[in-house]
C-alpha positions in Angstrom: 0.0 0.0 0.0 1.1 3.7 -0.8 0.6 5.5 2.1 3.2 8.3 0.8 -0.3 9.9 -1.8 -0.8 13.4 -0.4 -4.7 13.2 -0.3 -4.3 10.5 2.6 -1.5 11.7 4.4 -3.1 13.9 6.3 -5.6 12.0 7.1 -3.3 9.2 8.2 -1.3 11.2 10.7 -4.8 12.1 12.5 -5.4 8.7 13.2 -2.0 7.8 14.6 -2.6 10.7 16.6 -5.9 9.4 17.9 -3.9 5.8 17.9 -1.1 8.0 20.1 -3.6 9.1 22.8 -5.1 6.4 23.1 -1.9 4.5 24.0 -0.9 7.0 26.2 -4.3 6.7 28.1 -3.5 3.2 28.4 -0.3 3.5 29.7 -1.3 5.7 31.8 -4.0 3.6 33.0 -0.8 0.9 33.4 0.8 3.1 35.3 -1.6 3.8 37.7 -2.6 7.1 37.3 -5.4 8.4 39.1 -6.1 5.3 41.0 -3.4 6.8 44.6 -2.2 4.3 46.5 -4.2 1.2 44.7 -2.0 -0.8 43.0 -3.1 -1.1 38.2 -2.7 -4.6 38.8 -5.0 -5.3 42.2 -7.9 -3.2 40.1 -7.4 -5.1 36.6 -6.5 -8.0 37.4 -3.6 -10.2 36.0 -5.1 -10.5 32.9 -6.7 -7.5 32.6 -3.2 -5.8 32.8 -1.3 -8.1 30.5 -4.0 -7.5 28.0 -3.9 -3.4 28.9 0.0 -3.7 28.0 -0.3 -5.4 24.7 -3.0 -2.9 23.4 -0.9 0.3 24.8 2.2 -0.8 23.0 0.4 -1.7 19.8 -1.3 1.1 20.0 1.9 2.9 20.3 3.9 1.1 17.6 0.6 1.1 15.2 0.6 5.4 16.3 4.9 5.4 15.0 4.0 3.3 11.8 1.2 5.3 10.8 3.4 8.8 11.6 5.7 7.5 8.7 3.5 6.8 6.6 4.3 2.5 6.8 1.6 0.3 6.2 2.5 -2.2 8.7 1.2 0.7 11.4 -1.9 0.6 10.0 -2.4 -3.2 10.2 -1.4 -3.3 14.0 -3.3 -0.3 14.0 -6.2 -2.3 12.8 -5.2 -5.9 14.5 -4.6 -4.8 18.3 -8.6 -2.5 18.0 -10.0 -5.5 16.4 -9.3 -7.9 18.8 -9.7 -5.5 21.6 -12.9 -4.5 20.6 -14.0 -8.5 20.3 -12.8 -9.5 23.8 -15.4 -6.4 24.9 -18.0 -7.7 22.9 -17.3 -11.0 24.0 -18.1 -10.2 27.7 -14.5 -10.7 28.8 -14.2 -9.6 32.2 -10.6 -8.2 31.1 -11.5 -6.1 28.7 -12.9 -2.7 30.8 -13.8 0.5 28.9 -16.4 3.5 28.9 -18.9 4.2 26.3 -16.9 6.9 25.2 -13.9 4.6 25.0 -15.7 2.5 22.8 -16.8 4.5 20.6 -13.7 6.1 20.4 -12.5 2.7 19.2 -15.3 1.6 17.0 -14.5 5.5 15.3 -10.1 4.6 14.7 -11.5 1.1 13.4 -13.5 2.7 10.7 -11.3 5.1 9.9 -8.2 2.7 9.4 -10.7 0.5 7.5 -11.1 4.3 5.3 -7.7 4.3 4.6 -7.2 0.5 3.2 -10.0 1.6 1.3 -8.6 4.9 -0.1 -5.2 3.5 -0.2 -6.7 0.4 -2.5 -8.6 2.6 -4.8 -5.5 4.9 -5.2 -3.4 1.9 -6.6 -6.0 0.9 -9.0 -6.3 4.1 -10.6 -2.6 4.5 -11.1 -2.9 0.9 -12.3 -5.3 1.8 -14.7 -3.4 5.4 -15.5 
């Protein structure tokens, strides 16, 4: 995929920058902020937590990849909210998130989906050029 076409790119570092605060939330939430004296991993769980640190840091990676414009960003991008977003759905009690966090989520997974769609129909018409 050709991530480098001007009519996507800026659209593309938007979303890693959605992708970026997102991580950071997470981390955050890893780290235990706002939570005083109570330890991230007492509140989450053991699972919970491990599953928390996976999604920050592909979240993170997936926020670098898309900055440069790679397309392996956008498929952890799109990989790590996928399967976030079905352990949710799936009632895993690991999975913890607000509505807002969800739709946040629901929102980056369209809009990755937007740019394998843009990026797809960009190649063809060069193809076709």
């Amino acid at each position: 995929m050709d991530f480098n076409a001007s009519s996507i790119g800026i659209y593309i570092r938007i979303v890693a920058l959605i992708s970026l605060m997102l991580g950071l939330n997470d981390a955050g939430r890893l780290l235990g902020v706002n939570l005083g004296a109570v330890s991230p991993i007492s509140t989450l769980g053991v699972t919970g937590f491990v599953y928390l640190g996976i999604f920050a840091a592909a979240r993170l990676c997936a926020a670098v990849g898309l900055w440069i414009k790679a397309s392996w960003g956008a498929v952890l991008l799109l990989g790590s909210t996928a399967a976030e977003l079905a352990l949710y759905l799936s009632g895993s009690p690991d999975i913890r998130m607000s509505a807002f966090g969800f739709a946040v989520r629901l929102v980056l997974l369209a809009s990755i989906l937007v740019i394998f769609v843009l990026s797809v129909r960009l190649n063809r018409a060069r193809a076709a050029d």
